[in-house]
N, C-alpha and C positions, 0 to 999 in steps of 0.2 A: 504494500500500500504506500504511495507515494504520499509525503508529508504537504503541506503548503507554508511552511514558512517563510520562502521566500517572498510568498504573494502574499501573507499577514504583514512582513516588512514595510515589502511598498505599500499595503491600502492604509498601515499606521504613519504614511509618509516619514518612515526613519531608513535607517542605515544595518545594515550588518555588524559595522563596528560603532554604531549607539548602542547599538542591542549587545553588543560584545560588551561595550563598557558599562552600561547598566545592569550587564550580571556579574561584570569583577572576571571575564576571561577573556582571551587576546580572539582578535577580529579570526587570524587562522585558526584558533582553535573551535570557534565558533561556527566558521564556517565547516569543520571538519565533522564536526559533529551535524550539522545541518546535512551534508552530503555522506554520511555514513549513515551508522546506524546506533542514534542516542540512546541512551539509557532513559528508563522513565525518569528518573530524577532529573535529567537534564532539560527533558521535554517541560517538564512540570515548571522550572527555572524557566525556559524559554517563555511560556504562556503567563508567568507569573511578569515576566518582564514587558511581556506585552496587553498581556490586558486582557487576556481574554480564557475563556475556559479549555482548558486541553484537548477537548471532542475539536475545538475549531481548527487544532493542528493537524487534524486527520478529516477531516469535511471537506468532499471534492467542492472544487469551486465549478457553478455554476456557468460562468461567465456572462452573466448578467444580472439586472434586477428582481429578487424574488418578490420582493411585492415594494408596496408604496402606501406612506399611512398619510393621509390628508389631512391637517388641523389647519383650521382657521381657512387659509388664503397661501398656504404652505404644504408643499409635498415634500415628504422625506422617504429617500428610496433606501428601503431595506435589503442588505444583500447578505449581512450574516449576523449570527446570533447578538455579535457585539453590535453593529449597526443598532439592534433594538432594545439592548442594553442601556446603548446611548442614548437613545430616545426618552425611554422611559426614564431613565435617570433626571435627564434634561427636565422633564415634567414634573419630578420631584421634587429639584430643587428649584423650579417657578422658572427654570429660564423661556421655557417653552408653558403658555399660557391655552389650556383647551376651552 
C-alpha cells in the first residue's frame, strides 16, 4: 500500500525538511523513511507532525473534491478528513459564523 505523505506535505503547503525539522530528524533521514518502509512509530510522528490522523497517511487520494459544504455565501471544498476537521474547528472557534 502506497503511503501519501508526500501529497499530505504539499496540501499542508510545507516542506520535507519542515517536517524533518518539526520532528527533530535530518530532511535524508526523513525522506528515507518516507521512501522505505516506516515503522508505526514513525508514521505516528509523521501524522502527529502534520496534523492529521494516521488513516490519512494510508487514504488513497482521490484527486479531487469529495464534496463541498456551503455556509453562508461560502463554499468550502472538502477533500480529506482534515479538510473537515478544519472546518468544523473553524466553526468552533466563531471564525466561520453558520
Amino acid at each position: 500500500m502506497a503511503l501519501r505523505i508526500k501529497e499530505l506535505i504539499k496540501e499542508k503547503g510545507t516542506t520535507v525538511k519542515d517536517l524533518a525539522q518539526k520532528m527533530g530528524i535530518s530532511n535524508v533521514g526523513l525522506s528515507q523513511h518516507i521512501n522505505g518502509n516506516p515503522s508505526v512509530e514513525v508514521l505516528e510522528r509523521i501524522a502527529s507532525a502534520l496534523d492529521v490522523d494516521i488513516s490519512e497517511l494510508f487514504t488513497p487520494s482521490s484527486g479531487g473534491i469529495i464534496g463541498v459544504v456551503r455556509i453562508r455565501d461560502t463554499n468550502y471544498n472538502i477533500n480529506s478528513v482534515s479538510d473537515l476537521w478544519n472546518l468544523v474547528s473553524g466553526i468552533e472557534r466563531g471564525d466561520i459564523s453558520l
